[in-house]
C-alpha positions in Angstrom: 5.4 -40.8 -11.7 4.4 -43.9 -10.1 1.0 -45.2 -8.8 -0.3 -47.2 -6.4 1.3 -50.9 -5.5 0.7 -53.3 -7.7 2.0 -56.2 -6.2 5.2 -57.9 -3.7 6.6 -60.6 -5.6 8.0 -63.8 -2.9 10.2 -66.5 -5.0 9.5 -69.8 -3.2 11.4 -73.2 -3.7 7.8 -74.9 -3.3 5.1 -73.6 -5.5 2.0 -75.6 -4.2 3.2 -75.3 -0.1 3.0 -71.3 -0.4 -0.1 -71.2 -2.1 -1.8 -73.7 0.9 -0.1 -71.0 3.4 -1.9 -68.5 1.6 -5.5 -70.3 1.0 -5.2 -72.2 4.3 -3.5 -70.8 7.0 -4.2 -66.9 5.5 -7.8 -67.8 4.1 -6.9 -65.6 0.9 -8.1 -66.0 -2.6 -5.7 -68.0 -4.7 -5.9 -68.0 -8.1 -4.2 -70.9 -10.9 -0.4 -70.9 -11.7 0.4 -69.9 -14.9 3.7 -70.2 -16.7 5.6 -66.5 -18.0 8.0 -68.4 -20.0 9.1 -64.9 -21.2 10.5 -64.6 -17.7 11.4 -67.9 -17.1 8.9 -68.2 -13.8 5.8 -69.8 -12.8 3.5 -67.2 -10.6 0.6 -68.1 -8.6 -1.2 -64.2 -7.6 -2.6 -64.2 -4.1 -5.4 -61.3 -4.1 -5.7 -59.0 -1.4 -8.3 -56.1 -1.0 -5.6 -53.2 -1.7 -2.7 -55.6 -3.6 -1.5 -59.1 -4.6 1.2 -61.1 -4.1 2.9 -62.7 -6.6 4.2 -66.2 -6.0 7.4 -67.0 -8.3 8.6 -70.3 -8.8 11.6 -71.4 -11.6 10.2 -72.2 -14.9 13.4 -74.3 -16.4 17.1 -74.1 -15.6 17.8 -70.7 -16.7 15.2 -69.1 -14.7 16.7 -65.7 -12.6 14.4 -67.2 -9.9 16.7 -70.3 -9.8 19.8 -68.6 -9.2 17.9 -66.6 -6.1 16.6 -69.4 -4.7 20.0 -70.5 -4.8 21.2 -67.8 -3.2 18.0 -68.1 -0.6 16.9 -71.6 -0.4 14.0 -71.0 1.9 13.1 -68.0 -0.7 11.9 -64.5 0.3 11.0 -61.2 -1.8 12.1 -60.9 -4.8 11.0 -57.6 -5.8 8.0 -54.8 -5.5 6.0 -53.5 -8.6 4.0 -49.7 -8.9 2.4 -49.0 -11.4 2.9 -46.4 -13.8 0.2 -44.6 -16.8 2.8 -44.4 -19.5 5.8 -46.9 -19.1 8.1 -45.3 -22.2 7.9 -41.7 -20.4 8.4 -43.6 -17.2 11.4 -45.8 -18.5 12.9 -42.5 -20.5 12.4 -40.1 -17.1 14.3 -42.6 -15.0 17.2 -43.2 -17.8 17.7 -39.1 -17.7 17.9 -39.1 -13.9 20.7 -42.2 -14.5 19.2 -45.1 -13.1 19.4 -48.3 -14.8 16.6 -50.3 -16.8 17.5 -54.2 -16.5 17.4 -56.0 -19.9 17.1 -54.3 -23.3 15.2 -51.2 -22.1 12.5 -52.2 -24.0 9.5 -53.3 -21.8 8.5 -57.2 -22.1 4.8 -58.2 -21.9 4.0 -59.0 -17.9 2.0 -61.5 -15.9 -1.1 -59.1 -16.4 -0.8 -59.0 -20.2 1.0 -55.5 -19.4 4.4 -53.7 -20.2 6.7 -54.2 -17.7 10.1 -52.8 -16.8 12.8 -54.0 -14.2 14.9 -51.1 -12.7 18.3 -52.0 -11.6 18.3 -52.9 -7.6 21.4 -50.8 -7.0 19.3 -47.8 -7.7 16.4 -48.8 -5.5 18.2 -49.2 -1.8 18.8 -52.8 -2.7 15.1 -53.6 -4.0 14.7 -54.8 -7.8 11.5 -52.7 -9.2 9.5 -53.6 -11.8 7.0 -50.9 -13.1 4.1 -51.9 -14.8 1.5 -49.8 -17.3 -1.8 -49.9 -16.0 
């Protein structure tokens, strides 16, 4: 069911200090933040030849990002996303087999302009999942 990864998502508690790690101390292609005010983050992607990684920073006080970074001030990863070729089938395979779709179920428009899904970390040996339909 899933594919390759997509990306490693790191929530930082400074936006513009982990993208200079990545450009300047890594040497890797970093591209602009944009704001997902859908999901209450701002994301910088680093590109990598075989993945990204997606930078995640609070957008506003009711961000799920705030309340990790509270948790882990000097932030860390926040979760990993595959991909997937049909995210309903995906979403309605995993409900059968009992694990648990964060939100509404219904997937939310992503980052990439995709559907995305969150699965419940409980499920995932303590790692939040997001799938994304490539």
């Amino acid at each position: 069911m899933i594919g390759r990864l997509n990306h490693v998502a790191i929530a930082v508690p400074d936006l513009d200090a982990a993208a200079a790690s990545y450009r300047d101390t890594l040497g890797a292609k970093v591209g602009a933040p944009q704001d997902e005010p859908d999901h209450g983050v701002t994301v910088i992607f680093i590109e990598l030849p075989n993945t990204k990684i997606e930078l995640l920073y609070p957008l506003g006080d009711d961000s799920p990002i705030r309340g990790f970074l509270d948790k882990n001030p000097a932030g860390g990863i926040h979760h990993i996303c595959y991909e997937v070729d049909d995210i309903l089938a995906a979403r309605d395979k995993l409900l059968d087999t009992g694990a648990r779709v964060l939100g509404s179920g219904e997937p939310k428009i992503g980052a990439h302009g995709k559907p995305v899904l969150f699965l419940h970390p409980k499920d995932f040996q303590g790692t939040l999942v997001e799938l994304e339909q490539v």
